[in-house]
C-alpha positions in Angstrom: -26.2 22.7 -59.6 -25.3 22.7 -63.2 -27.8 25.8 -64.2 -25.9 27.4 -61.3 -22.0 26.7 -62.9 -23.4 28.0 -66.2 -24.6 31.3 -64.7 -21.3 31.9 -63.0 -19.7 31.1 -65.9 -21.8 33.5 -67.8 -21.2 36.4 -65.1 -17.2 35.8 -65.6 -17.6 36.3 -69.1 -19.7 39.2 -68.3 -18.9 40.7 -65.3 -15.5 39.5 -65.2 -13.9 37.0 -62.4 -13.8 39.6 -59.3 -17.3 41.0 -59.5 -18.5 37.3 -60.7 -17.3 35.3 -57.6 -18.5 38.8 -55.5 -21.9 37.8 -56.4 -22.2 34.6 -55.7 -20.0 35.2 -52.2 -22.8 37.5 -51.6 -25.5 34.9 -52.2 -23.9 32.2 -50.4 -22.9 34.7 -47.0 -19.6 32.3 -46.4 -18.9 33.7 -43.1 -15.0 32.1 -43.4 -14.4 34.6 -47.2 -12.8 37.6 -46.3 -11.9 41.1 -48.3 -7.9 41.6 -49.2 -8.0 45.0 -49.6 -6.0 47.3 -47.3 -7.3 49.2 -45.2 -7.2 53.1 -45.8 -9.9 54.8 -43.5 -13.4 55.4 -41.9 -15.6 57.0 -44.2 -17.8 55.4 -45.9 -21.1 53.5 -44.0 -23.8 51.8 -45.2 -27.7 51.5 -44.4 -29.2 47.8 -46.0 -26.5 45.3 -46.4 -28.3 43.3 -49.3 -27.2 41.7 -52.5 -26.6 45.3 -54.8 -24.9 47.0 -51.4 -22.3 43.9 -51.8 -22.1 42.9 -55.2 -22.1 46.9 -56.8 -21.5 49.3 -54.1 -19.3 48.0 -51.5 -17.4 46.0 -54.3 -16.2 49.1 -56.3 -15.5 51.5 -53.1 -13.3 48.6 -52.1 -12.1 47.8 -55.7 -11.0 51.7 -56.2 -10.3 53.0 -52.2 -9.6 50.2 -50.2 -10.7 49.2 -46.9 -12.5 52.9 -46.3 -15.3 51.5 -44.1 -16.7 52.6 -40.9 -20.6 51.3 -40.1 -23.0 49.3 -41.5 -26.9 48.8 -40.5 -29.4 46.6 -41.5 -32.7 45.4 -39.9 -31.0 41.9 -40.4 -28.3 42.4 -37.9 -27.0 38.9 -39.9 -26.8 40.5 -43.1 -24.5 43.8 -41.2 -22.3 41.3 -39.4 -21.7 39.6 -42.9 -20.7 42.6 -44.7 -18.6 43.6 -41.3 -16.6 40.6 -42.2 -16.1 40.6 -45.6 -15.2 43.7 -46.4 -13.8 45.4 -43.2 -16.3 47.5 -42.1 -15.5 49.2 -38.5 -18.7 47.2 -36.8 -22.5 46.2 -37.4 -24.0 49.0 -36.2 -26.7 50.4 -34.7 -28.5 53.1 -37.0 -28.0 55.7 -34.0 -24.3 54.9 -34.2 -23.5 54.9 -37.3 -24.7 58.5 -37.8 -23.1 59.9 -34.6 -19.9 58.5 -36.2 -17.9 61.0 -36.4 -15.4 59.5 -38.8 -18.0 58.5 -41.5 -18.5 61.8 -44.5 -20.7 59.6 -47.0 -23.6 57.2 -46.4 -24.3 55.0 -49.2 -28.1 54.3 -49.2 -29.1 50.4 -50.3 -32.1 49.5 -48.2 -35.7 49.1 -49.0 -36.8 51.7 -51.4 -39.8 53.1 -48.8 -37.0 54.1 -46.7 -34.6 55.4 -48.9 -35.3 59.1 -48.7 -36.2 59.2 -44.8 -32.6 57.7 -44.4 -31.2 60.7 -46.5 -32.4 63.3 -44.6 -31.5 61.8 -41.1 -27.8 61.4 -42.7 -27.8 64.8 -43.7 -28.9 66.1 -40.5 -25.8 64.7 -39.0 -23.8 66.6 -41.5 -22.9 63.8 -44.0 -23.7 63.2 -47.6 -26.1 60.6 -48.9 -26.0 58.4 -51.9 -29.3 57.5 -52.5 -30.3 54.3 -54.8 -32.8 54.3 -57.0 -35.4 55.4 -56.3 -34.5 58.5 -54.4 -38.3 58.9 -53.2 -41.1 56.8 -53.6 -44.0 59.8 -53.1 -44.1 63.4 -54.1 -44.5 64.4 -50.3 -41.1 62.4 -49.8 -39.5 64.5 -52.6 -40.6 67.9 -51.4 -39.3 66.9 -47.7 -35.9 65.5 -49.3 -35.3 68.9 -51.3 -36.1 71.0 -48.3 -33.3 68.6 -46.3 -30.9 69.8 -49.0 -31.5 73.5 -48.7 -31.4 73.3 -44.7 -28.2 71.0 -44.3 -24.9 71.1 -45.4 -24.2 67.5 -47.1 -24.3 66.8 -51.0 -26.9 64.3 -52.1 -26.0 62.1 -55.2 -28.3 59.5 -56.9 -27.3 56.0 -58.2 -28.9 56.4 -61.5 -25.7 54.7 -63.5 -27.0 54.9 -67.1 -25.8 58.0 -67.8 -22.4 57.3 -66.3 -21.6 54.2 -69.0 -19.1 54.3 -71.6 -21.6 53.6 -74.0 -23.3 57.4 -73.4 -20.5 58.8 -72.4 -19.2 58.1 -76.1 -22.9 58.9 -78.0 -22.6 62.3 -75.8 -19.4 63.3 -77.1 -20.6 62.5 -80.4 -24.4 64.4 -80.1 -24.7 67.5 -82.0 -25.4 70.2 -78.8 -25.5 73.6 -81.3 -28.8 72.2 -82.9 -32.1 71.0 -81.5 -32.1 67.5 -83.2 -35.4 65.4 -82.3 -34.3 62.2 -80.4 -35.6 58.7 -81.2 -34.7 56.0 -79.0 -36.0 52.3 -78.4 -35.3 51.2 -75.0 -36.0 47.3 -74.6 -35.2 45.8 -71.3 -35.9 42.3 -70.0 -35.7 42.3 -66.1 -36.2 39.8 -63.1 -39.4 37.8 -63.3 -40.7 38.9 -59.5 -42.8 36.6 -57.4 -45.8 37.2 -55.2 -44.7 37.6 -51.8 -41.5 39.2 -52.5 -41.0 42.6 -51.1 -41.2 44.5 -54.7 -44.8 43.5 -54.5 -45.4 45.8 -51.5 -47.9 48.9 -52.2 -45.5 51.2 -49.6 -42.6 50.5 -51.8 -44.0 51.2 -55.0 -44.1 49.6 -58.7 -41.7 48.5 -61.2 -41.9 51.9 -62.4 -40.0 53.2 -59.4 -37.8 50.0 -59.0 -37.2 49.5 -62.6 -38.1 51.6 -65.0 -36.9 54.8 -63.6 -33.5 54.1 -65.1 -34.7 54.4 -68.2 -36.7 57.6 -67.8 -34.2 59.0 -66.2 -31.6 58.6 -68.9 -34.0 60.0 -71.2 -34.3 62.9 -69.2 -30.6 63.0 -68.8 -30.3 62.7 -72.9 -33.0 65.7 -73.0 -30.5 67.5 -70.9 -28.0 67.7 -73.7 -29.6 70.3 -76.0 -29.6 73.7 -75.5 -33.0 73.7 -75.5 -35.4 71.0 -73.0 -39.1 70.2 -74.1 -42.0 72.1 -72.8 -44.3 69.0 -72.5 -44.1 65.4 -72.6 -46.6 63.4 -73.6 -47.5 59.6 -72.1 -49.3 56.6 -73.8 -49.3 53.6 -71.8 -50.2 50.0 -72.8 -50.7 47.5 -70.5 -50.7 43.9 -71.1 -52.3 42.5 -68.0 -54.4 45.1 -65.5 -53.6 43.2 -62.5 -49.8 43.8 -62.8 -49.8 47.0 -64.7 -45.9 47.4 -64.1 -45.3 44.4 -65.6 -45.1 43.8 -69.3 -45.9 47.0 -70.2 -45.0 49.5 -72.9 -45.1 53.5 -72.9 -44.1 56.2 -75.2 -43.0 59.8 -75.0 -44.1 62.2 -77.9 -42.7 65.6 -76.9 -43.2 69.3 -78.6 -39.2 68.8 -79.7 -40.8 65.7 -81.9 -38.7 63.3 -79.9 -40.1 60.2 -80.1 -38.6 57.4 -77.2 -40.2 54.1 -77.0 -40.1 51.9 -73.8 -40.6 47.8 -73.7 -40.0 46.0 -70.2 -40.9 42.1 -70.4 -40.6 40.4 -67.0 -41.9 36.8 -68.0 -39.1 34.9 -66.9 -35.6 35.1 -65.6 -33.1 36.2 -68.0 -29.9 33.9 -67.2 -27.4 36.4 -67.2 -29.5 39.3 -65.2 -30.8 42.3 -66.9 -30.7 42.4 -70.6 -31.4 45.6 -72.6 -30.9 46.6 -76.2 -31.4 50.6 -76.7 -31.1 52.1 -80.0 -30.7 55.8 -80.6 -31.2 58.4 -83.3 -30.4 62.3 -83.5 -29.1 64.2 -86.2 -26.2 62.4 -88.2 -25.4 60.0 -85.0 -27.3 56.3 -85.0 -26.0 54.1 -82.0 -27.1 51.3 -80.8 -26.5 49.4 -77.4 -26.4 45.5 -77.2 -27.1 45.2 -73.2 -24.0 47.8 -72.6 -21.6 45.1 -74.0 -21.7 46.4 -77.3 -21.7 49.8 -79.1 -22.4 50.0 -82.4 -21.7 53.9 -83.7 -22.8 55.3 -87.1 -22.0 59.3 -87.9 -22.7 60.1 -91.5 -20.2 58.0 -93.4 -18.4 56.4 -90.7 -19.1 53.5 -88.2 -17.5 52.3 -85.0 -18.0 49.4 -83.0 -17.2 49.3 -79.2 -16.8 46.3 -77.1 -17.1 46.3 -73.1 -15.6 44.4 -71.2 -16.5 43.7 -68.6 -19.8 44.7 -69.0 -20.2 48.7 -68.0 -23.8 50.1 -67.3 -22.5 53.0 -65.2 -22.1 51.4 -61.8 -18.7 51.4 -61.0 -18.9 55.1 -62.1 -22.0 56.1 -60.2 -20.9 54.2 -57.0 -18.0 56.7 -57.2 -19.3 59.7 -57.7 -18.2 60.8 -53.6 -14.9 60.4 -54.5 -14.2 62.4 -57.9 -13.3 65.8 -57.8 -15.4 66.5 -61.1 -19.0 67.4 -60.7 -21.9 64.4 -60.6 -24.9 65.0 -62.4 -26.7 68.6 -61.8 -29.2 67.5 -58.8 -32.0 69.7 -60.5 -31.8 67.2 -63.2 -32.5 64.6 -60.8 -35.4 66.0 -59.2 -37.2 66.6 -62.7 -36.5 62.9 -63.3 -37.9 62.3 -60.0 -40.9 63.9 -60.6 -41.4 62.5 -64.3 -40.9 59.2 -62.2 -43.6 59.8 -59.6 -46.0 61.1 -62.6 -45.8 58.0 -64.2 -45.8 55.5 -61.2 -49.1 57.6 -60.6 -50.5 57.2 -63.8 -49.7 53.2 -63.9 -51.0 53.3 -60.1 -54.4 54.6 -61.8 -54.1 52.5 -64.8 -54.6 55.8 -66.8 -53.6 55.3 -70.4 -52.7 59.0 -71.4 -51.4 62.3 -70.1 -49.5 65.3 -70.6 -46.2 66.2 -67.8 -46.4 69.9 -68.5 -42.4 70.5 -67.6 -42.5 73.8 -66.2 -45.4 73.5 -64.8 -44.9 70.4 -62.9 -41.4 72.1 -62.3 -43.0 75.4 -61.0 -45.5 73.7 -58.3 -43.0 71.2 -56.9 -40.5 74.8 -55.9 -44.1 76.4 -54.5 -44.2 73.3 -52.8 -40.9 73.2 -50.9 -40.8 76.9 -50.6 -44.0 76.9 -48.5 -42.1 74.0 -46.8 -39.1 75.6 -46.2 -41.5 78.6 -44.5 -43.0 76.8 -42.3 
């Protein structure tokens, strides 16, 4: 009991009190604990009503729109009815019924990642958009299909990558030097949950921690690549791995690129950080030195002057991400997306192999994935 009153503390000082107390509602399901917010309108639904849908995604639409909830569906009807309560959601539904809601415009995607991008495309079909958590796909086939969905239907996919959406980049962007190709150097070092055996991460359909982790961090990288004028032509991957029989565990890779970028990535999973996921990244290119203390913290240093930024609560991107439906400013270029997708997928398949080096040939890898959903969309 005490360990539990010192992580809630932690998460107020953290998270502050609202999201704090959401999370722990959302651990403890108290079926009597209901949502304040007003109610504004149907359309928003849900598909997997687990702890991120309730604590990060449900918590924010409701924060910033109110009571805008039509359906929810989960294969624990328990866990639907829950949310159905707590936040006002029209009714647990049936999967069927919540996309032949009529009412509902954007399905936010939450359940297991094996699923993720077959839910997409059936909520496109019925002429809604999908935000897709991470990962968006867990196979290459899935990605082609997903891509070919987007051409053929009319609904606007967005990802739930939040990185790039923080305060802490969007301020390092602002001050990034875009007229000049300047080499990036960045140290990512994340500490995640330690994962059991027998927990559903450790299922072979829904891939490693590359996809359920680690893909945050490649993607940002991508997304920081996107900022010059000028992308790299090939990336190169060294992987170490401290123990073969959980190669996504503990592990280490770098980037080398033909841009000279250098980015460095540590994830250590050998017990459970008390206050959730802890990172540190620092970040070099051109005048600009920045580093990240677990997106609490900026530290800023441009040539002769420093500035330090303080968060809080703390801001990774997810209230921002969540609402990327609702802003009138364009989300992140999907085309940027797929390339992280497919950097992702190379690298889950290079871990999957326990291969220790390779080359992800950009335009190639770019070129053959468009073949691919070309002949697809022919068919």
């Amino acid at each position: 009991m005490n360990a539990k009153i010192t992580r809630l503390k932690r998460y107020i000082l953290i998270y502050g009190i609202s999201r704090a107390i959401c999370k722990a509602l959302g651990r403890m399901k108290l079926p009597y604990v209901r949502s304040l917010k007003i109610r504004r309108g149907r359309s928003v639904g849900l598909i997997g009503c687990g702890n991120f849908a309730f604590s990060t995604i449900s918590f924010f639409v409701s924060k910033n729109q109110g009571k805008v909830f039509g359906s929810c569906f989960d294969i624990n009807s328990e866990n639907a009815s829950f949310f159905a309560r707590f936040y006002g959601y029209k009714q647990a539904a049936s999967l069927d019924e919540l996309l032949k809601d009529d009412l509902t415009k954007i399905v936010y995607i939450a359940s297991n990642h094996a699923t993720h991008a077959e839910y997409a495309m059936r909520v496109m079909e019925n002429k809604k958009s999908a935000y897709i958590e991470k990962p968006i796909t867990v196979t290459y086939d899935e990605l082609v299909q997903l891509t070919k969905a987007k051409s053929k239907y009319s609904g606007t996919l967005y990802a739930g990558y939040n990185r790039p959406f923080s305060r802490a980049l969007q301020i390092i962007k602002s001050r990034l030097d875009t007229t000049a190709i300047h080499p990036f150097t960045v140290n990512f070092t994340v500490c995640g949950h330690k994962i059991e055996e027998g927990h559903w991460y450790r299922d072979a359909k829904e891939g490693s921690r590359i996809l359920a982790n680690l893909a945050h961090w490649i993607d940002l990288s991508v997304h920081l690549f996107q900022q010059r004028s000028k992308m790299p032509s090939v990336i190169h991957i060294a992987i170490a791995y401290s123990n073969p029989n959980t190669p996504s565990d503990n592990i280490s890779f770098v980037f080398t690129t033909d841009l000279h970028d250098l980015i460095v990535f540590t994830f250590t999973s050998r017990s459970e950080p008390l206050e959730g996921v802890n990172e540190t990244i620092l970040l070099q290119s051109g005048d600009i030195t920045a580093k990240i203390d677990d997106f609490r913290e900026l530290q800023l240093w441009d040539l002769n002057t420093y500035k330090k930024y303080k968060f809080r609560p703390k801001d990774a991107g997810h209230e921002s991400a969540v609402l990327q439906p609702f802003r009138t400013t364009p989300s992140r270029n999907w085309k940027e997306v797929e390339l992280s997708a497919l950097l992702i997928l190379f690298i889950e398949k290079m871990v999957s192999n326990k291969s220790s080096n390779a080359s992800f040939d950009i335009r190639q890898e770019v070129e053959t994935f468009e073949n691919a959903t070309k002949a697809e969309r022919s068919q």
